[in-house]
py3Dmol code that shows the C-alpha trace and the ligand (Angstrom):
import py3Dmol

protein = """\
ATOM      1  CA  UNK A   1     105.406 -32.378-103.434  1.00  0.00           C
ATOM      2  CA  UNK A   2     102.162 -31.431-104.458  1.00  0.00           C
ATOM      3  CA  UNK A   3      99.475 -34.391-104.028  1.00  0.00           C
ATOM      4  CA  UNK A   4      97.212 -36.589-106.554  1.00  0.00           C
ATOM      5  CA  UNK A   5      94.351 -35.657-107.066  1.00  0.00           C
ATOM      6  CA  UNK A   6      91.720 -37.703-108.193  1.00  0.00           C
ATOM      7  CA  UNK A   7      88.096 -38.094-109.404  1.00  0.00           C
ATOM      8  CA  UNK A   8      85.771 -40.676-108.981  1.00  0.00           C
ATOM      9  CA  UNK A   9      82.133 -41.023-109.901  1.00  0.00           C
ATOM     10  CA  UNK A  10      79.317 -43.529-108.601  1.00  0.00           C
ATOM     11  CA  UNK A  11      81.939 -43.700-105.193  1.00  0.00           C
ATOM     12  CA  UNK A  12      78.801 -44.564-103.255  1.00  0.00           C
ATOM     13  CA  UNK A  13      78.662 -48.089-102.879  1.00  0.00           C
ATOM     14  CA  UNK A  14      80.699 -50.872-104.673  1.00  0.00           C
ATOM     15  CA  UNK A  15      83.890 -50.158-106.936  1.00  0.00           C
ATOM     16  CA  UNK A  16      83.262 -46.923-106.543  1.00  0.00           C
ATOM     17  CA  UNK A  17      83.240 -46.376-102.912  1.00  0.00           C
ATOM     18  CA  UNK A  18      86.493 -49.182-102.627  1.00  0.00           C
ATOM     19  CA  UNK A  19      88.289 -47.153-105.217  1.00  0.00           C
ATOM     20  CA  UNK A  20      87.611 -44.208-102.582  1.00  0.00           C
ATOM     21  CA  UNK A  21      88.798 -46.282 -99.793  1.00  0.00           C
ATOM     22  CA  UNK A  22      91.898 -47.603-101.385  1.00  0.00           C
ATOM     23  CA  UNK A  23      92.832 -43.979-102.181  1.00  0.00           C
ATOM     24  CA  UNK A  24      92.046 -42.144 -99.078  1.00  0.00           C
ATOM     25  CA  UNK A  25      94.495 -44.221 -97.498  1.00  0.00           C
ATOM     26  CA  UNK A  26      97.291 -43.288 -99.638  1.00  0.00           C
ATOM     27  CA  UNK A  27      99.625 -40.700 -98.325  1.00  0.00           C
ATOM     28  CA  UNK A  28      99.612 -37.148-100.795  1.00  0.00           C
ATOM     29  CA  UNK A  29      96.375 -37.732-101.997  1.00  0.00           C
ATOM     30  CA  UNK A  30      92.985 -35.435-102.634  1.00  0.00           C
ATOM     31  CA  UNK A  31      90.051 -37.819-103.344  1.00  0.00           C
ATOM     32  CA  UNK A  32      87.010 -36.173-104.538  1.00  0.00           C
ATOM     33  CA  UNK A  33      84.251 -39.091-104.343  1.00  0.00           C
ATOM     34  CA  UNK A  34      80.942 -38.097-106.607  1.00  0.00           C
ATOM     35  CA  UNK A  35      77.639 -39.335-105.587  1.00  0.00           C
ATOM     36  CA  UNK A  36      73.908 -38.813-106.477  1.00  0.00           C
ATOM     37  CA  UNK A  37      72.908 -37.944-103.567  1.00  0.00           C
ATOM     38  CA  UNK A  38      75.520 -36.749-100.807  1.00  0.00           C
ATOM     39  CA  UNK A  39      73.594 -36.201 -98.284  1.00  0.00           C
ATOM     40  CA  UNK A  40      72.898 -40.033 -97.936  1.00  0.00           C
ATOM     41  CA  UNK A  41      75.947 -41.149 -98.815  1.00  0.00           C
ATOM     42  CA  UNK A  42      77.298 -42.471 -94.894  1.00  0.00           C
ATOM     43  CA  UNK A  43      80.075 -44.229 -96.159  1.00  0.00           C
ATOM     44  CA  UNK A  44      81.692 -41.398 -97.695  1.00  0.00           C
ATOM     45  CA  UNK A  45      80.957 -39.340 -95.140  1.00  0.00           C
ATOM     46  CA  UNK A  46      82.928 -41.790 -92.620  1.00  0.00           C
ATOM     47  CA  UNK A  47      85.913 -40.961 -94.972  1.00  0.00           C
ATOM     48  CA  UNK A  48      85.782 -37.581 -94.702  1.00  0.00           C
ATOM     49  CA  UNK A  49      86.049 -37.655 -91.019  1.00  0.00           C
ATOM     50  CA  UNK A  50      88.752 -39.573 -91.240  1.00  0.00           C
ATOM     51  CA  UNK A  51      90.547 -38.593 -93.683  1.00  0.00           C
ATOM     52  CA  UNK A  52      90.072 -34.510 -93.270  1.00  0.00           C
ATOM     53  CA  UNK A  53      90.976 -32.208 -96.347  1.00  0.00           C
ATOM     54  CA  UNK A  54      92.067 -35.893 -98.572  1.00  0.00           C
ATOM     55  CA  UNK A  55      88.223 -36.782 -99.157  1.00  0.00           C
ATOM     56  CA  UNK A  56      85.616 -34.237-100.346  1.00  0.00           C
ATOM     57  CA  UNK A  57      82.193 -36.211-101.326  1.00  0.00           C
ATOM     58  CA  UNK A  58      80.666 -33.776-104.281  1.00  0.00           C
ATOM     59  CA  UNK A  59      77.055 -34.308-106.219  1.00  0.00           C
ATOM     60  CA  UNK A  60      77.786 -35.605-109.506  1.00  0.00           C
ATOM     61  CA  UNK A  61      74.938 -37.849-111.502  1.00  0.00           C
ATOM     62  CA  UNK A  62      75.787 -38.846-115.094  1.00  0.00           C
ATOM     63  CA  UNK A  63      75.144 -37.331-116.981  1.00  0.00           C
ATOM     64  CA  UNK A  64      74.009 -34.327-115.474  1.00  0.00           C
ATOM     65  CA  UNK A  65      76.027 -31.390-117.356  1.00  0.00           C
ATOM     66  CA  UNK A  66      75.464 -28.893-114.600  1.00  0.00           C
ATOM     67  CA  UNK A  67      76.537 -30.925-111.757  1.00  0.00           C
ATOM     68  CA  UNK A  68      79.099 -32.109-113.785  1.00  0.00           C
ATOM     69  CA  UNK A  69      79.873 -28.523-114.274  1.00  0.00           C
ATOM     70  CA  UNK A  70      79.882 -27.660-110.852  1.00  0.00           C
ATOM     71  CA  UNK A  71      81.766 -30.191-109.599  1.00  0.00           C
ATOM     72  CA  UNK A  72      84.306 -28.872-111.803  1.00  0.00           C
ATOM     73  CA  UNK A  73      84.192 -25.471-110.374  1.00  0.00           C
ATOM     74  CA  UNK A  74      84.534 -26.776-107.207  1.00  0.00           C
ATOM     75  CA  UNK A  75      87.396 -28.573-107.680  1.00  0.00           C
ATOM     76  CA  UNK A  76      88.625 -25.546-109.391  1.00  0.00           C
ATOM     77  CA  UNK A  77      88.510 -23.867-106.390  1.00  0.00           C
ATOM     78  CA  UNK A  78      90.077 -26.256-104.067  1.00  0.00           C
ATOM     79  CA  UNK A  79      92.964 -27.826-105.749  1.00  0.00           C
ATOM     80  CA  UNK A  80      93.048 -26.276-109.286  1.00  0.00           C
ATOM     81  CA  UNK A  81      93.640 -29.170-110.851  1.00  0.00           C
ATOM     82  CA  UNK A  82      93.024 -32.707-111.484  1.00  0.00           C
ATOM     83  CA  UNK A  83      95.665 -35.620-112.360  1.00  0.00           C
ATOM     84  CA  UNK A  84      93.244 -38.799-112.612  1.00  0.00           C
ATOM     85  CA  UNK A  85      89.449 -39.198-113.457  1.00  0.00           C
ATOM     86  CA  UNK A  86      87.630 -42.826-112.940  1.00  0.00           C
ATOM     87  CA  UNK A  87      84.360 -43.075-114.481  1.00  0.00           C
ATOM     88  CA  UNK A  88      83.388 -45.617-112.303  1.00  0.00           C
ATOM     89  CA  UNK A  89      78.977 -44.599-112.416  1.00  0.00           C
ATOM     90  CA  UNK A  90      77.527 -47.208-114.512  1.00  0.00           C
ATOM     91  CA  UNK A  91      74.128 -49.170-114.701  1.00  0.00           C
ATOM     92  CA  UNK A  92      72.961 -52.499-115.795  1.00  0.00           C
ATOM     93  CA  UNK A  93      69.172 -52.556-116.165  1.00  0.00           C
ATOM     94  CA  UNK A  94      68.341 -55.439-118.510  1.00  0.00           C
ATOM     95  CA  UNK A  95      68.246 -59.362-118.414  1.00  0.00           C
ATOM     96  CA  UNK A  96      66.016 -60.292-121.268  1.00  0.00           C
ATOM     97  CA  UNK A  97      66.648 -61.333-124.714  1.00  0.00           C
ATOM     98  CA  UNK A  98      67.574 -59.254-127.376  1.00  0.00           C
ATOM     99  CA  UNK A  99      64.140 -59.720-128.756  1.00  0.00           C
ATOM    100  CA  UNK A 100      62.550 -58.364-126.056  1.00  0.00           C
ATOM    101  CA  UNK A 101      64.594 -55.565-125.081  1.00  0.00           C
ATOM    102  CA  UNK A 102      62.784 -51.971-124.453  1.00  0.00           C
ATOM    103  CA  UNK A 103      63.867 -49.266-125.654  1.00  0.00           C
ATOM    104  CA  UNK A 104      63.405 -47.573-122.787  1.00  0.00           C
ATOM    105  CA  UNK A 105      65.923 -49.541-121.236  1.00  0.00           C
ATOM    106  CA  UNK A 106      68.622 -49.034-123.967  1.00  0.00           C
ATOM    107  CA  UNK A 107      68.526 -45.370-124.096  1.00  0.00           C
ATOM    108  CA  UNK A 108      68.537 -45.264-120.277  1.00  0.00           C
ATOM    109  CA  UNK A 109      71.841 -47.359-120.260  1.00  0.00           C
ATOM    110  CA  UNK A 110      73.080 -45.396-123.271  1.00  0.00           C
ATOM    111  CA  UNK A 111      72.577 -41.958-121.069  1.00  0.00           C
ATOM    112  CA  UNK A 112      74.548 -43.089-118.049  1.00  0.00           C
ATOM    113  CA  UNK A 113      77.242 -45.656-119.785  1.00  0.00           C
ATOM    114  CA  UNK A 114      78.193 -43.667-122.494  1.00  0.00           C
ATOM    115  CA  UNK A 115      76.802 -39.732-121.976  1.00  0.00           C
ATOM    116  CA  UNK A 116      77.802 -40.354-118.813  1.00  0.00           C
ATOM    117  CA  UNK A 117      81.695 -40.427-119.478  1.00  0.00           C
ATOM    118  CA  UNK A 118      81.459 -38.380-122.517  1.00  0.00           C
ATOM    119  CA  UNK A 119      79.961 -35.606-120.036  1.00  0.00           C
ATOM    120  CA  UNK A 120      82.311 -36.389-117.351  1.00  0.00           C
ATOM    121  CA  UNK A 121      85.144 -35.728-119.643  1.00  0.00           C
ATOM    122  CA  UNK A 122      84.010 -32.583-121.119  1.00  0.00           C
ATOM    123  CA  UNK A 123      83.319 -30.810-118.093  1.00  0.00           C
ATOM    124  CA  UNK A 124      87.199 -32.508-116.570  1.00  0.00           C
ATOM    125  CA  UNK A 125      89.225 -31.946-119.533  1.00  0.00           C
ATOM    126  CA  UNK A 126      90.501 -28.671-118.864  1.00  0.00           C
ATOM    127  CA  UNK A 127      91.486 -29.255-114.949  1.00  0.00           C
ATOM    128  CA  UNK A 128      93.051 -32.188-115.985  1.00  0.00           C
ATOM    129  CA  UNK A 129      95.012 -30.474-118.342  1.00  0.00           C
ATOM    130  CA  UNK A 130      95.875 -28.278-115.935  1.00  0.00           C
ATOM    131  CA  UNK A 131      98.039 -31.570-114.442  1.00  0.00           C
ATOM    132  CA  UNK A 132     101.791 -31.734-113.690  1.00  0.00           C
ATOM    133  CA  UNK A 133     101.849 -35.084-114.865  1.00  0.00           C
ATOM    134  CA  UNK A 134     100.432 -36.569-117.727  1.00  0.00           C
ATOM    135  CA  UNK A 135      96.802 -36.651-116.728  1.00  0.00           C
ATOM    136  CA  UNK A 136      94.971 -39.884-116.717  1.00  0.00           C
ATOM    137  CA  UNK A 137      90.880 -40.190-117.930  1.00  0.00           C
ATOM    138  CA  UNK A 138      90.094 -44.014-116.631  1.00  0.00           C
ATOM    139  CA  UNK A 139      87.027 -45.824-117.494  1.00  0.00           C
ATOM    140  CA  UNK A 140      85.618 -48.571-115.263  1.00  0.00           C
ATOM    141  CA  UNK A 141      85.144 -50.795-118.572  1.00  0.00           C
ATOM    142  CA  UNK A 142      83.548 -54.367-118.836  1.00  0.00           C
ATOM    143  CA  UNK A 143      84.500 -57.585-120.244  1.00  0.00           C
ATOM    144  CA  UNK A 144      81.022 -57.511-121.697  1.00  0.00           C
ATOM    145  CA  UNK A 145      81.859 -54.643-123.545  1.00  0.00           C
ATOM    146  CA  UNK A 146      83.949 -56.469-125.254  1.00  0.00           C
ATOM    147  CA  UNK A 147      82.652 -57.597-128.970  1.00  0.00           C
ATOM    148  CA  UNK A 148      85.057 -60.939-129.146  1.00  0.00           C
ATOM    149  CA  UNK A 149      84.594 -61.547-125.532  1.00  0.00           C
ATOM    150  CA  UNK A 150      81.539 -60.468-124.249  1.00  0.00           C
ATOM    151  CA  UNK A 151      78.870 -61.418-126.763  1.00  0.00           C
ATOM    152  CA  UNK A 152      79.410 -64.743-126.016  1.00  0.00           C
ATOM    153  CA  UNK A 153      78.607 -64.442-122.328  1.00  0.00           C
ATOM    154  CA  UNK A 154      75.136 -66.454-121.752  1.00  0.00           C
ATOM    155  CA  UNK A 155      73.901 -63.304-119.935  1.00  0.00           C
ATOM    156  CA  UNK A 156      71.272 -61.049-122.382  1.00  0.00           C
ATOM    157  CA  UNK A 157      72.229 -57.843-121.300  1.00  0.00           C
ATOM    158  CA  UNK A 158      71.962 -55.693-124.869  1.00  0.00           C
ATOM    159  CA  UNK A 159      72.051 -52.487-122.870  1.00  0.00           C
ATOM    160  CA  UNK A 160      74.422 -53.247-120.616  1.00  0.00           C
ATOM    161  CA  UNK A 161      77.347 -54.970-123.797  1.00  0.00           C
ATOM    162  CA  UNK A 162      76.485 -52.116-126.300  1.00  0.00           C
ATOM    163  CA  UNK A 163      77.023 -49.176-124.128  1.00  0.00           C
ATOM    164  CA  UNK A 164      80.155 -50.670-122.697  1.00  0.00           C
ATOM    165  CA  UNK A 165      81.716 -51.353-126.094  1.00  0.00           C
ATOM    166  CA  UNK A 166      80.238 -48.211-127.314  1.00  0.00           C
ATOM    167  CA  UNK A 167      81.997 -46.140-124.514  1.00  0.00           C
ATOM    168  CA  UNK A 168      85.241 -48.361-124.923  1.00  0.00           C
ATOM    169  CA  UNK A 169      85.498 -46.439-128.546  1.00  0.00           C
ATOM    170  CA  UNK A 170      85.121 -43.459-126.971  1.00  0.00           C
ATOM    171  CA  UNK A 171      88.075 -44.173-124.355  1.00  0.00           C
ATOM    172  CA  UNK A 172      90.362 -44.994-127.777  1.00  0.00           C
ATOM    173  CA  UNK A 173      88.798 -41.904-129.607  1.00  0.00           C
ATOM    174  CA  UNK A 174      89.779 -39.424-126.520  1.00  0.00           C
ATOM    175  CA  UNK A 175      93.632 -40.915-126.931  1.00  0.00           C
ATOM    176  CA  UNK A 176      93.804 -40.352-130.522  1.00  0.00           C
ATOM    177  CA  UNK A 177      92.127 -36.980-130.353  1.00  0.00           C
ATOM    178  CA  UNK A 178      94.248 -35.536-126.991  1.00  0.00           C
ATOM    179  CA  UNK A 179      98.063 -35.868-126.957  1.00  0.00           C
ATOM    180  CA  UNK A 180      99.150 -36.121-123.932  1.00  0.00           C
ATOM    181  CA  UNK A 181      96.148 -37.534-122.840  1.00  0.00           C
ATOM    182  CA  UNK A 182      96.105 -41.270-121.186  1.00  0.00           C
ATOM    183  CA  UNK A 183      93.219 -42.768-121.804  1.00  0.00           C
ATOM    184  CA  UNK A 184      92.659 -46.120-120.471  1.00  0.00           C
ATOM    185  CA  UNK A 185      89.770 -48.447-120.210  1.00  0.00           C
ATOM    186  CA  UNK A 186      89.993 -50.847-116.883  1.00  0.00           C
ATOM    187  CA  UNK A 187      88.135 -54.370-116.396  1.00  0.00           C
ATOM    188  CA  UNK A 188      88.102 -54.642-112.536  1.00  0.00           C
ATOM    189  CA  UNK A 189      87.001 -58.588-112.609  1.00  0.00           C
ATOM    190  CA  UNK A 190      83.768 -59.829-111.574  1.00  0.00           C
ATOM    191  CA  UNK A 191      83.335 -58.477-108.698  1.00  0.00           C
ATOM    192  CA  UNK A 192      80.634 -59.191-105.841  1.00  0.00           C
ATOM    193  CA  UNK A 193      78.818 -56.068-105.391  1.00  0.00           C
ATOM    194  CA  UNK A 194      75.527 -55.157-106.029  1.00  0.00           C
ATOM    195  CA  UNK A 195      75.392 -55.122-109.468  1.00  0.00           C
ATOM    196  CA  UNK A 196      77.728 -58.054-109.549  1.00  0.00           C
ATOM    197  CA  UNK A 197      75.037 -60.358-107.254  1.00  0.00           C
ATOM    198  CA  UNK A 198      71.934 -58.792-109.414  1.00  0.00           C
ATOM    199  CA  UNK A 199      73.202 -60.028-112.618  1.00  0.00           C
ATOM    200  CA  UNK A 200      74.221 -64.096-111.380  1.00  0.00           C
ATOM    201  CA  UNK A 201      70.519 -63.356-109.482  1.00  0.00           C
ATOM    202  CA  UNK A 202      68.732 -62.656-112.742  1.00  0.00           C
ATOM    203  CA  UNK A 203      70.585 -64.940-115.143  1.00  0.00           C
ATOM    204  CA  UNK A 204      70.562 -68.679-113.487  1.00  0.00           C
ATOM    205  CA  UNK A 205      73.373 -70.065-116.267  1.00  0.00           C
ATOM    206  CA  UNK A 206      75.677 -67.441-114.689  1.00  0.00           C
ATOM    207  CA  UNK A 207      74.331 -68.305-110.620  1.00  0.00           C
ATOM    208  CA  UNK A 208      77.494 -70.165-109.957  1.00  0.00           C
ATOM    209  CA  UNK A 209      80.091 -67.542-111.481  1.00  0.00           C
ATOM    210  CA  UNK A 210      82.593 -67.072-109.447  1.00  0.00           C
ATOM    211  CA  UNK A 211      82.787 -63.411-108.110  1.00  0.00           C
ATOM    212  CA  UNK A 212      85.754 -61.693-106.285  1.00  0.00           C
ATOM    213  CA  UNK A 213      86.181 -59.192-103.632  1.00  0.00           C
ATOM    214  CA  UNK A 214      85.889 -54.946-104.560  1.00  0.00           C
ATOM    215  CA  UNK A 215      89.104 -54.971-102.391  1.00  0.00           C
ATOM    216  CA  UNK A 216      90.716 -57.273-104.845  1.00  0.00           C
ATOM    217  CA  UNK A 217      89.463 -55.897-107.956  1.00  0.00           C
ATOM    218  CA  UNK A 218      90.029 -52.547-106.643  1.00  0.00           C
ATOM    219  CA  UNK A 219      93.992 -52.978-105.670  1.00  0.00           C
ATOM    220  CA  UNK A 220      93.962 -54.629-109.220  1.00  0.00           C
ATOM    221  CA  UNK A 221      92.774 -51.913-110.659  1.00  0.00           C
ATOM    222  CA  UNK A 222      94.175 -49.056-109.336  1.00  0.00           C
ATOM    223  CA  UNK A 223      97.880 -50.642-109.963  1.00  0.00           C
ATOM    224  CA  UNK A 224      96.684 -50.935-113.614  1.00  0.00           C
ATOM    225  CA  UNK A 225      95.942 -46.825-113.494  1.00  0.00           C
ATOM    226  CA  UNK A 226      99.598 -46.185-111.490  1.00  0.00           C
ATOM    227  CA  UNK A 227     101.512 -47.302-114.122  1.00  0.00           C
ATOM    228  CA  UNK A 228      99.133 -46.584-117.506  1.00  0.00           C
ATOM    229  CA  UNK A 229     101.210 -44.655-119.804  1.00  0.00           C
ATOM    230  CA  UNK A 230     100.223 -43.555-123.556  1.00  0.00           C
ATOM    231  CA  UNK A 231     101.156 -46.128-125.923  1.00  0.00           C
ATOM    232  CA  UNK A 232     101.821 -44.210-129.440  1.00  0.00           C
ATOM    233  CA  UNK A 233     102.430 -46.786-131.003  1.00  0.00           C
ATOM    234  CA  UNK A 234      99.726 -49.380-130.686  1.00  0.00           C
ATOM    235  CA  UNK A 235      97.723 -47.306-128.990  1.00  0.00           C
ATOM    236  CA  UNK A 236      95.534 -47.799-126.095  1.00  0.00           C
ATOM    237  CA  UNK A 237      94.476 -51.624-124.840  1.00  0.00           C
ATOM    238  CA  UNK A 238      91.446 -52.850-122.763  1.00  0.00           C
ATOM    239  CA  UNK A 239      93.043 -53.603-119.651  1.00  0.00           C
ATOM    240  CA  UNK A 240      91.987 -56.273-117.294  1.00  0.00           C
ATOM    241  CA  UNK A 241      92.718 -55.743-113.397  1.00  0.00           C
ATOM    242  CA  UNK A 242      95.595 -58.218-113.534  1.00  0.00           C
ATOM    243  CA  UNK A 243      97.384 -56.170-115.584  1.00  0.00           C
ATOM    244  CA  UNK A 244      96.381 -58.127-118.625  1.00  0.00           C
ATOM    245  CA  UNK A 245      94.879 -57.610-122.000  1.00  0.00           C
ATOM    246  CA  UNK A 246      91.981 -58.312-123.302  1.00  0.00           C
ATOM    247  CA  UNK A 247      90.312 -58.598-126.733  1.00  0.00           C
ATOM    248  CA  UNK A 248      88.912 -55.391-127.915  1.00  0.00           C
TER     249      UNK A 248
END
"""
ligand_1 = """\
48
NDP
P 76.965 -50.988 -108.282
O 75.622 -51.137 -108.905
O 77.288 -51.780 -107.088
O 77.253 -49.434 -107.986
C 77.026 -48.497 -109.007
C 77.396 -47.122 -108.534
O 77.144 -46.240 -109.634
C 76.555 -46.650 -107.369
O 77.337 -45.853 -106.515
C 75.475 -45.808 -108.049
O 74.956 -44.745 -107.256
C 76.262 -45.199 -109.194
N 75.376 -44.757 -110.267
C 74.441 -45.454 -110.941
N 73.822 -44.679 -111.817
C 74.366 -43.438 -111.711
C 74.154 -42.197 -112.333
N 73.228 -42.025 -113.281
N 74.918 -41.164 -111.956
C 75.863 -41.296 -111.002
N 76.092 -42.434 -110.341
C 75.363 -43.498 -110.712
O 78.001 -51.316 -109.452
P 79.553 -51.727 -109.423
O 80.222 -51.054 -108.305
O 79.636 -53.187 -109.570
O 80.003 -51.118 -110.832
C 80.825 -49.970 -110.954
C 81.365 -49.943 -112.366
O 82.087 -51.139 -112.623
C 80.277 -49.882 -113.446
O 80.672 -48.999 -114.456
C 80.218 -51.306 -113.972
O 79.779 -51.360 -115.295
C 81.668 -51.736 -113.832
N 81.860 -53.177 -113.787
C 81.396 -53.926 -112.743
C 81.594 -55.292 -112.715
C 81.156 -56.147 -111.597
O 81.357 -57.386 -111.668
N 80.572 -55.609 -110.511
C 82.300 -55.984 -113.819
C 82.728 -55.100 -114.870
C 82.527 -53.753 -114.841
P 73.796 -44.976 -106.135
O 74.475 -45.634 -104.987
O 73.304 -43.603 -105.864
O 72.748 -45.856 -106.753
"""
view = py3Dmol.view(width=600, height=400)
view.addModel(protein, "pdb")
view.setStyle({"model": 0}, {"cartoon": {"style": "trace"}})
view.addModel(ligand_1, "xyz")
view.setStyle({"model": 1}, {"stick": {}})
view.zoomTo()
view.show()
């Protein structure tokens, strides 16, 4: 049987780097783990060495289009395919009220939440297309992204709630536009990792939140992704990592 092979971006640290983890471990698996900057990425490096010819740690920045592009190609070259894509790479930037937010700040968040996935698809669509299965295009979504949910969060993070709602329409958009396609935003919880401590850091009505592990949120997640399948008839949900719903 030929293996899985997956995608992940921002695998350097946090979700990214546990979704790596989790996967690597699987049996039948090829794992290619983008990162800014490879040659400091240690962690993924460990992985390769010991898992050799499952983990391949590529440059990928969102929303670069030529590494994008090149990642692509390299893939290409290796496998030939691709059967699941996590857009994992995101940023959070901002704690300050709405009336105060830069602009700066906004577009910045805008580039890497949103261009960032809508790059990351358009330079993946055709490998994954080029899937046995029905290929799967994930997004590492938010709670915060969501407008019945998250706007009532006592955090200001404006960048951070747009550009996660903004890129959950494009997540429903891809299904609608790509039979065949699974397209499935993921919530993986609130999880303690960098960004995770930053935020309850920056925002004290939020200090006490509590916060679980990336291997928790991760194993959540990742059974979410095994068993997404297209729903034509009510079309795609915002998952949570416990397998439920939540409010677009
Ligand atoms: P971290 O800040 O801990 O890690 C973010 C990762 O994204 C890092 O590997 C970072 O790379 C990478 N990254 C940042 N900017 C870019 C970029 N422009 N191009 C490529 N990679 C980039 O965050 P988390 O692990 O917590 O978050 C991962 C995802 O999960 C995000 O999309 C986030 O929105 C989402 N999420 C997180 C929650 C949480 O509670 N932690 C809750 C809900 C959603 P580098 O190491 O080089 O800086």
């Amino acid at each position: 049987m030929s293996p899985t092979v997956y995608l992940v971006s921002g695998a350097n640290r946090g979700i990214g780097l546990e979704l790596v983890t989790q996967l690597a471990a699987r049996d039948n698996v090829v794992v290619f783990a983008g990162a800014r900057n490879p040659s400091t990425a240690k962690d993924l490096h460990t992985l390769e060495s010991k898992y050799p010819g499952k983990v391949y740690t590529v440059k990928l920045t969102s929303p670069d289009v030529t590494d994008n592009k090149a990642v692509v190609a390299k893939i290409k070259e290796i496998v030939g395919r691709l059967d699941v894509v996590i857009c994992n790479a995101g940023i959070m930037n901002s704690f300050v009220p709405s009336e105060r937010v830069s602009l700066d700040d906004m577009r910045e968040t805008f580039e890497v939440n949103v261009l960032g996935p809508l790059v990351l698809f358009q330079a993946t669509y055709q490998l994954l297309k080029a899937s046995s299965d029905s290929p799967k295009f994930i997004l590492i979504a938010s709670a915060a992204g969501s407008v019945e949910v998250g706007t009532k969060f006592p955090v200001p993070f404006l960048p951070y709630g747009t550009t996660k709602a903004a890129a959950n329409w494009l997540m429903v958009k891809l299904h609608y536009e790509y039979p065949g396609l699974v397209s499935v935003p993921v919530h993986p919880g609130s999880v303690k990792t960098d960004m995770g401590t930053s935020a309850r850091e920056q925002v004290p009505e939020i200090a006490d939140a509590p916060m679980i592990t990336s291997e928790e949120g991760v194993k959540g997640v990742l059974s979410v992704i095994d068993s997404a399948k297209r729903d034509e008839v009510s079309g795609p949900k915002l998952m949570n990592y416990d397998g439920s719903i939540l409010p677009w």
